[in-house]
C-alpha positions as CSV (number, residue, x, y, z in Angstrom):
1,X,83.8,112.1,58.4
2,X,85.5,112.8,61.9
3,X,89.0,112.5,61.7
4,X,89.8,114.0,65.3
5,X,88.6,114.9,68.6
6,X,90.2,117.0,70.8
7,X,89.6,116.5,74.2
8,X,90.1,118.6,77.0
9,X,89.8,117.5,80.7
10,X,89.2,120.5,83.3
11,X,90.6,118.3,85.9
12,X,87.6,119.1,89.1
13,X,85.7,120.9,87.8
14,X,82.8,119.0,88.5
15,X,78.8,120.1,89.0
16,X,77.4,118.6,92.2
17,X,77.5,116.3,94.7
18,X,76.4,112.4,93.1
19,X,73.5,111.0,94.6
20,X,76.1,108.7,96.8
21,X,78.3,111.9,97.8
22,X,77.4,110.9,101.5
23,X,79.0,108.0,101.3
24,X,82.6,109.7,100.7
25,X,81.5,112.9,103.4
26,X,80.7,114.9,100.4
27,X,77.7,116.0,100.8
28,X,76.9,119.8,99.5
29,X,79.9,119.6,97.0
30,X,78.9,121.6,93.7
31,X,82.3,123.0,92.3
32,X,81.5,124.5,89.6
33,X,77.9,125.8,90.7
34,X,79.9,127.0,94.4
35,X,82.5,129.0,92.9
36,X,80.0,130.8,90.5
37,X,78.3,132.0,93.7
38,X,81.2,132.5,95.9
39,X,82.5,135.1,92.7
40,X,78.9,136.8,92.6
41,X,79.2,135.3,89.0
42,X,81.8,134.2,86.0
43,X,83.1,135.7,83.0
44,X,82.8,132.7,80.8
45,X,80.4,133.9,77.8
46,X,82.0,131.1,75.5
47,X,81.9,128.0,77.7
48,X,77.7,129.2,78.2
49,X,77.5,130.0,74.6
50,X,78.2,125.9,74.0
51,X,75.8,125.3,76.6
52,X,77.1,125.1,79.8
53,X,74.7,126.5,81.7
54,X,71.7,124.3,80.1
55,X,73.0,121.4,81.7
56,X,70.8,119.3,83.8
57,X,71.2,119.9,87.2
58,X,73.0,123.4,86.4
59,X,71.3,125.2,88.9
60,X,73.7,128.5,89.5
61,X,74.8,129.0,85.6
62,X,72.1,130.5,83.3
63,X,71.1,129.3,80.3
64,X,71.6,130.1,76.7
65,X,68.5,130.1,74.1
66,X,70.6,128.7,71.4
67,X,73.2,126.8,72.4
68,X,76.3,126.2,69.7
69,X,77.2,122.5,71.5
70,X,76.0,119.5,72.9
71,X,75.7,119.0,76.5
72,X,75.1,116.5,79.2
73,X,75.6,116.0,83.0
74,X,77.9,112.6,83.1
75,X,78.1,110.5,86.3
76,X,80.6,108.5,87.8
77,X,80.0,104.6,87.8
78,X,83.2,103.4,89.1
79,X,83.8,103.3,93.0
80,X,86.1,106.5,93.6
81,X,86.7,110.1,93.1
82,X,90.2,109.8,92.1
83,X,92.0,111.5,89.4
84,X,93.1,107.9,87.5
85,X,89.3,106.4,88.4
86,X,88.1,109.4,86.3
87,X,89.7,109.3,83.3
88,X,90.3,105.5,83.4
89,X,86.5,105.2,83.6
90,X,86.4,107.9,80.6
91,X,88.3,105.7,78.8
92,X,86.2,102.8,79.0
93,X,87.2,100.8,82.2
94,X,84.8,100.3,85.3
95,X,87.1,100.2,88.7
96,X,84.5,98.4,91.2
97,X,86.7,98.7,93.8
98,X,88.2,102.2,94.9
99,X,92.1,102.1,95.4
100,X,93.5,102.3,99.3
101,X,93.6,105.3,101.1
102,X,96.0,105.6,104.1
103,X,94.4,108.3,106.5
104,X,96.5,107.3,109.6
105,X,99.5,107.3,106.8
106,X,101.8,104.4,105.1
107,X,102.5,100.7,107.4
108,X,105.7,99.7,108.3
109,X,105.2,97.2,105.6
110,X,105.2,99.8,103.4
111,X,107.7,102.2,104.4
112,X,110.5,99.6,105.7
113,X,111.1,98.1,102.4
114,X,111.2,101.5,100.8
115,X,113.5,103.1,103.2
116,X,115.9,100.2,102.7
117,X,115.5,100.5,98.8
118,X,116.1,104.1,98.9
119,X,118.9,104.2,101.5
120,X,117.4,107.1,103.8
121,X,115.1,108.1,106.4
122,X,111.8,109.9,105.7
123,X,110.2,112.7,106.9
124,X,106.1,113.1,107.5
125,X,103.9,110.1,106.4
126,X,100.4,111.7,107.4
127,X,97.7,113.3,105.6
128,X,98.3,116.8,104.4
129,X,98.3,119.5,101.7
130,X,100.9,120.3,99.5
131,X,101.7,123.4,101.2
132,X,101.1,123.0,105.0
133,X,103.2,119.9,104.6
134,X,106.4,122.3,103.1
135,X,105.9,124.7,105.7
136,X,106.1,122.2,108.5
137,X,108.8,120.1,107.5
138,X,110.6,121.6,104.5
139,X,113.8,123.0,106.6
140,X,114.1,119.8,108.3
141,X,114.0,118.0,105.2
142,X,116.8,120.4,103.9
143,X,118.8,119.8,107.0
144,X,118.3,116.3,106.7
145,X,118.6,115.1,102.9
146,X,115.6,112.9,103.8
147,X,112.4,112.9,101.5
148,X,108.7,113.9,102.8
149,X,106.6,111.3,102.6
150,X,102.2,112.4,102.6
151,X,99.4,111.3,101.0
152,X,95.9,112.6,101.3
153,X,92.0,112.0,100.9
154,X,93.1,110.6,97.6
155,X,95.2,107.4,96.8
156,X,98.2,108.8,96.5
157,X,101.7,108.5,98.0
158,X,103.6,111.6,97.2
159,X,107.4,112.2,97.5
160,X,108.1,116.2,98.6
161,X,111.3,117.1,97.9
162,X,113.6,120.5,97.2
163,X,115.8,120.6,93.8
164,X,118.9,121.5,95.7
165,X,118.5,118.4,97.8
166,X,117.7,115.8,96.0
167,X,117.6,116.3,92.2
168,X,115.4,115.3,90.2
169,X,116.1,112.6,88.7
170,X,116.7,111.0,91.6
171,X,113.0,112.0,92.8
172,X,111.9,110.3,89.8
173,X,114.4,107.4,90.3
174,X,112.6,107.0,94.2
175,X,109.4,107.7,93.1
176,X,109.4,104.4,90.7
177,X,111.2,102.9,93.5
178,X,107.7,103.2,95.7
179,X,106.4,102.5,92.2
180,X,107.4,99.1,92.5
181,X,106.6,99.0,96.4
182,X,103.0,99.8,96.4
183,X,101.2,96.9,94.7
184,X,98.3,94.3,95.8
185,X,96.6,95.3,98.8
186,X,99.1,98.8,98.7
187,X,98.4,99.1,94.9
188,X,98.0,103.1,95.1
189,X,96.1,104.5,92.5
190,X,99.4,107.3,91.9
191,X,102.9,107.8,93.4
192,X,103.4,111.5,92.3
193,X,106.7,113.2,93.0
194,X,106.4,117.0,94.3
195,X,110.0,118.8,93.8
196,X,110.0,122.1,95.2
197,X,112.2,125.2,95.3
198,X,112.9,128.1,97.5
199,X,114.2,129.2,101.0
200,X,112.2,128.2,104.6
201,X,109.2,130.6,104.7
202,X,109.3,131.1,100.8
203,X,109.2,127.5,99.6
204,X,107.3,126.9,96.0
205,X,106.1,123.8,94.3
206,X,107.7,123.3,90.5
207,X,106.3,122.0,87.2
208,X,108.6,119.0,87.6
209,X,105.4,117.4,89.3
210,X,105.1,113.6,87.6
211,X,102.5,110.9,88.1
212,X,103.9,107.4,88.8
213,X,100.2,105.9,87.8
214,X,99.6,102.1,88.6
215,X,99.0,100.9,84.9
216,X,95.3,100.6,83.6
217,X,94.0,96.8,84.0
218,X,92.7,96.2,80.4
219,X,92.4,97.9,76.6
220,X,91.2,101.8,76.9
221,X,90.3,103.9,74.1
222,X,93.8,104.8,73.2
223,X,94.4,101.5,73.0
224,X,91.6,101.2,70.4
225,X,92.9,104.1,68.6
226,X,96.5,103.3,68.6
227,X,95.7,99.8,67.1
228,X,94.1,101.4,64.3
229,X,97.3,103.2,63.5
230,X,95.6,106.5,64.5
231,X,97.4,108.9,66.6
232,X,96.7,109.5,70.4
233,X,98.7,112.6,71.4
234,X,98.7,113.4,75.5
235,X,99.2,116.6,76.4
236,X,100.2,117.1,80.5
237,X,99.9,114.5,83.1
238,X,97.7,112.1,80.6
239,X,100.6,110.2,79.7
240,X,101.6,109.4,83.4
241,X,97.8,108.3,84.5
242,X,97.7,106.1,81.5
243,X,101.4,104.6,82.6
244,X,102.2,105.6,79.0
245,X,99.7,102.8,77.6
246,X,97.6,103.6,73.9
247,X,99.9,106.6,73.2
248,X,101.8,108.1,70.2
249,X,103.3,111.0,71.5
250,X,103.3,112.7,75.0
251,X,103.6,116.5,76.1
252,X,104.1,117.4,80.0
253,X,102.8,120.7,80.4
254,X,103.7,123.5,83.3
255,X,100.1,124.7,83.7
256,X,97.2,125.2,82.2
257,X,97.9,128.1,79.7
258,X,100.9,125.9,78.2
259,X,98.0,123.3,78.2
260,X,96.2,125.6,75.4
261,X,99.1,126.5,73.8
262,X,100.3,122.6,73.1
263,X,96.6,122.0,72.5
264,X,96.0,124.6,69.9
265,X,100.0,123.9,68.6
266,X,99.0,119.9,67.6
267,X,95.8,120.8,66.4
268,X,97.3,122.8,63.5
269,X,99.9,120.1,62.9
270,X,99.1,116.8,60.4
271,X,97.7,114.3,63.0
272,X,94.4,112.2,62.5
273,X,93.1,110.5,66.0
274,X,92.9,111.9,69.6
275,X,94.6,114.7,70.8
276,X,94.1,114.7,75.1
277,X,94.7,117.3,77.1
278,X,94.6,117.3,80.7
279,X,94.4,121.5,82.7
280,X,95.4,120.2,85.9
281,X,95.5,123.8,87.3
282,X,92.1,123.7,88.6
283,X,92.8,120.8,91.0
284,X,96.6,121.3,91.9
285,X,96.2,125.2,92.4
286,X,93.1,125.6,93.2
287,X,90.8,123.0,94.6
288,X,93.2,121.6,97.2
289,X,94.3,124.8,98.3
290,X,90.4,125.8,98.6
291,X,91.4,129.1,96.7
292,X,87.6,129.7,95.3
293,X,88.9,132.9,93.3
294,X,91.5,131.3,92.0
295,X,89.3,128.6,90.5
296,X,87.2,131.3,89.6
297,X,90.3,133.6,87.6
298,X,91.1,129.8,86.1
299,X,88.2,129.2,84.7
300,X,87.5,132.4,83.0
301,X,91.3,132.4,81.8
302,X,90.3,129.2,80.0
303,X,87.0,130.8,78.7
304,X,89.0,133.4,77.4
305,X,91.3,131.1,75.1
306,X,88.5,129.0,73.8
307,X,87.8,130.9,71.1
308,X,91.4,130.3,70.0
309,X,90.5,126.2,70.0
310,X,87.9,126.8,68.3
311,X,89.3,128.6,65.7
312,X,92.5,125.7,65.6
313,X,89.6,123.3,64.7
314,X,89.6,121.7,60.9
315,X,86.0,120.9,59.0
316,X,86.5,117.1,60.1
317,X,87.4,117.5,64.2
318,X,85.3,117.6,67.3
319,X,85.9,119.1,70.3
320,X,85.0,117.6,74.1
321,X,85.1,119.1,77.2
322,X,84.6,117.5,80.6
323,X,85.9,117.0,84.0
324,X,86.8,113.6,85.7
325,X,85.8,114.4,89.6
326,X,85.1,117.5,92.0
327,X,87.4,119.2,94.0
328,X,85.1,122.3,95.5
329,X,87.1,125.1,97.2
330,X,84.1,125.6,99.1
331,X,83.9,123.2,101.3
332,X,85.8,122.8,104.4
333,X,87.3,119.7,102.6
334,X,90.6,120.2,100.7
335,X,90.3,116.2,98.8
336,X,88.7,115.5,95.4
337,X,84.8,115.5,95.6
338,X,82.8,112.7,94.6
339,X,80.3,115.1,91.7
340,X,78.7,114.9,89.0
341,X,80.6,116.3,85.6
342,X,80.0,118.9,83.0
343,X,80.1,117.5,79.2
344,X,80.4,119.7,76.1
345,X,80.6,119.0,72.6
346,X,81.2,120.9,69.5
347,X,82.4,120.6,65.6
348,X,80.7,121.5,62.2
349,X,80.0,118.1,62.1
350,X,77.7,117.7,64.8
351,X,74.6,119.2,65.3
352,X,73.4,121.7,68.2
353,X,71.6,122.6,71.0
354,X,71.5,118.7,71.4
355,X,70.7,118.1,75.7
356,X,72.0,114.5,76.3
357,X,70.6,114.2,79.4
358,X,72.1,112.9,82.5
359,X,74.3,109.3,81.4
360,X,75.2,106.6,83.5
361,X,79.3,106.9,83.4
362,X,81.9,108.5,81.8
363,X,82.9,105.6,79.8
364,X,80.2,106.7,77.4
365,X,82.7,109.3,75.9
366,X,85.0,107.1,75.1
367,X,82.4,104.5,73.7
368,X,81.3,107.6,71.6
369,X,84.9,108.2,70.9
370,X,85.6,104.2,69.7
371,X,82.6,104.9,67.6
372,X,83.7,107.7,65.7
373,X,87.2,105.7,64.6
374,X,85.3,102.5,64.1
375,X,87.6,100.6,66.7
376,X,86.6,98.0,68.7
377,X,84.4,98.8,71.3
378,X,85.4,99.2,75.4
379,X,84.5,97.1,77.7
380,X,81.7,99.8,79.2
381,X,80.1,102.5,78.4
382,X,77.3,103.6,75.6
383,X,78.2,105.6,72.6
384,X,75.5,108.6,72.0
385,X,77.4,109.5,68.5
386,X,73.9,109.0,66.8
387,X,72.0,111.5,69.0
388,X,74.7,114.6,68.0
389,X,76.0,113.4,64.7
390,X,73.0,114.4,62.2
């Protein structure tokens, strides 16, 4: 009988373009498949040794003969590429309509009410990356006292802002401030604060990053699980897409290595349910910053401690791995991709070398997942439990 899964979200790392990618200019996009080129190959023997490369669709990875996991290529249902679509959809909820996105920036509807509630000016409100939008306006900003305001392809309205300046807890405090703000029509799918550190020329992002997520609109599959008295542990920024709903205990991480080690720490402790882990790395670092070999280094980092997970696991736990959107480094693009994503599973309970196929959504993990604890089902998704459990 299962009595955990453990599972790990390699936030981006997805495995080509969806057969709608046009739609959101994405055509081309292939992540994982791009970066395996662009590097003239991985070192990720363990990742291919559950059967990474026999994915359908896996064009650039090669194959195993006997693959230790089960595998599938998942697709996205819901309308979106965003960070909280993804793993909402995982969970077991179907977003038809994709949150705003404010390419021309934030209305004065927006920003009057928040400049009022906050008591200051801002700085920015446009479209940029983390790090172009620090060089360009981070000295005024510490001049100034005032916050940087910028979003992106995503829907997200992100609050820059150095630790000297404005401390962090007040961040947070104006981050729930726009929290509050941002609703109906402006309903953002994330206000995320982005405290940094450092001198003009020298400036550097902290792991004080938190996700101010607008809160999921019915039961997920921690839900489930946390009904049934079952622990649901969320390990980095899970806690803060889920707005803290269906969890037991929450674990905010500094990057994806103390990821591992929080993952592999609660694995050996007495827990029975879900243990989720978010590696945000791969997006934050990596994909927006279009930094192909660090993507690359990431990913075989990761390879390299999955043998330790593996070994963390009991008789009774399974392990998934997956992704919940692109984010190629590629591509011209520095925004999420809208891709196809890589599933792997694994435990002495299942069987192997099982190829799922290509499924409809996401939401049929987390089916599969309110099937293994007997919950009540979500509202979407199908569970494939029978086709890997012998």
């Amino acid at each position: 009988m299962i009595k955990r899964v453990i599972w790990i979200i390699l936030d981006s790392v997805g495995m080509g373009a969806l057969p709608d990618a046009k739609e959101y200019g994405d055509e081309g996009s292939n992540t994982l498949g791009n970066v395996w080129k662009s590097m003239g190959g991985l070192q990720i023997p363990h990742l291919l040794e559950l059967g990474l490369g026999n994915i359908e669709g896996m064009v650039e990875l090669p194959q195993v003969s006997e693959p230790r996991g089960c595998f599938a290529r998942l697709a996205e249902m819901s309308n979106g590429k965003d960070t909280t679509i993804g793993h909402w959809e995982m969970a077991g909820i179907y977003s038809p309509m994709a949150f705003p996105t404010y390419p021309h920036g934030f209305p004065e509807e927006v920003l009057n009410p928040f400049k009022k509630a906050i008591g200051s000016e801002i700085l920015g409100n446009k479209p940029a990356s983390g790090t172009e939008i620090l060089e360009e306006l981070g000295s005024e900003h510490m001049k100034t006292g005032q916050p940087i305001i910028y979003t992106s392809g995503d829907s997200v309205f992100q609050i820059a802002a150095h630790e000297d300046i404005i401390p962090i807890e007040r961040l947070y405090e104006i981050c729930r401030i726009a929290r509050e703000i941002l609703r109906d029509e402006h309903a953002v799918a994330r206000v995320i604060a982005r405290p940094f550190i450092g001198q003009p020329g020298a400036f550097e992002r902290t792991a004080n990053r938190r996700d101010y997520s607008i809160a999921p609109p019915e039961p997920t599959v921690l839900d489930r699980i946390k009904d049934n008295g079952l622990d649901v542990i969320a390990i980095g920024k899970i806690e803060d897409i889920f707005s803290g709903q269906g969890i037991t205990e929450a674990i905010h991480t500094k990057n994806n290595m103390d990821g591992v080690d929080q993952t592999i720490s609660w694995m050996k402790k007495e827990n029975e349910g879900l243990i989720y882990t978010n590696l945000v790395d791969f997006d934050a670092k990596w994909g927006h910053r279009n930094d192909y070999v660090g993507y690359g280094r990431g990913l075989e980092a990761f390879d390299q401690r999955l043998p330790e997970i593996l070994q963390a696991m009991r008789q009774e736990d399974i392990l998934f791995i997956m992704a919940d959107h692109g984010c190629d480094p590629t591509t011209p693009s520095t925004d999420h991709s809208r891709e196809y994503v890589p599933f792997l599973a694994y435990g002495q309970l299942l069987q192997r070398g099982v190829d799922l196929k290509t499924k409809a959504t996401f939401a049929d993990v987390g089916q599969t997942i309110a099937d293994i604890f007997r919950t009540a089902p979500v509202s979407y998704g199908t569970s494939f439990l029978s086709q890997i459990v012998p």
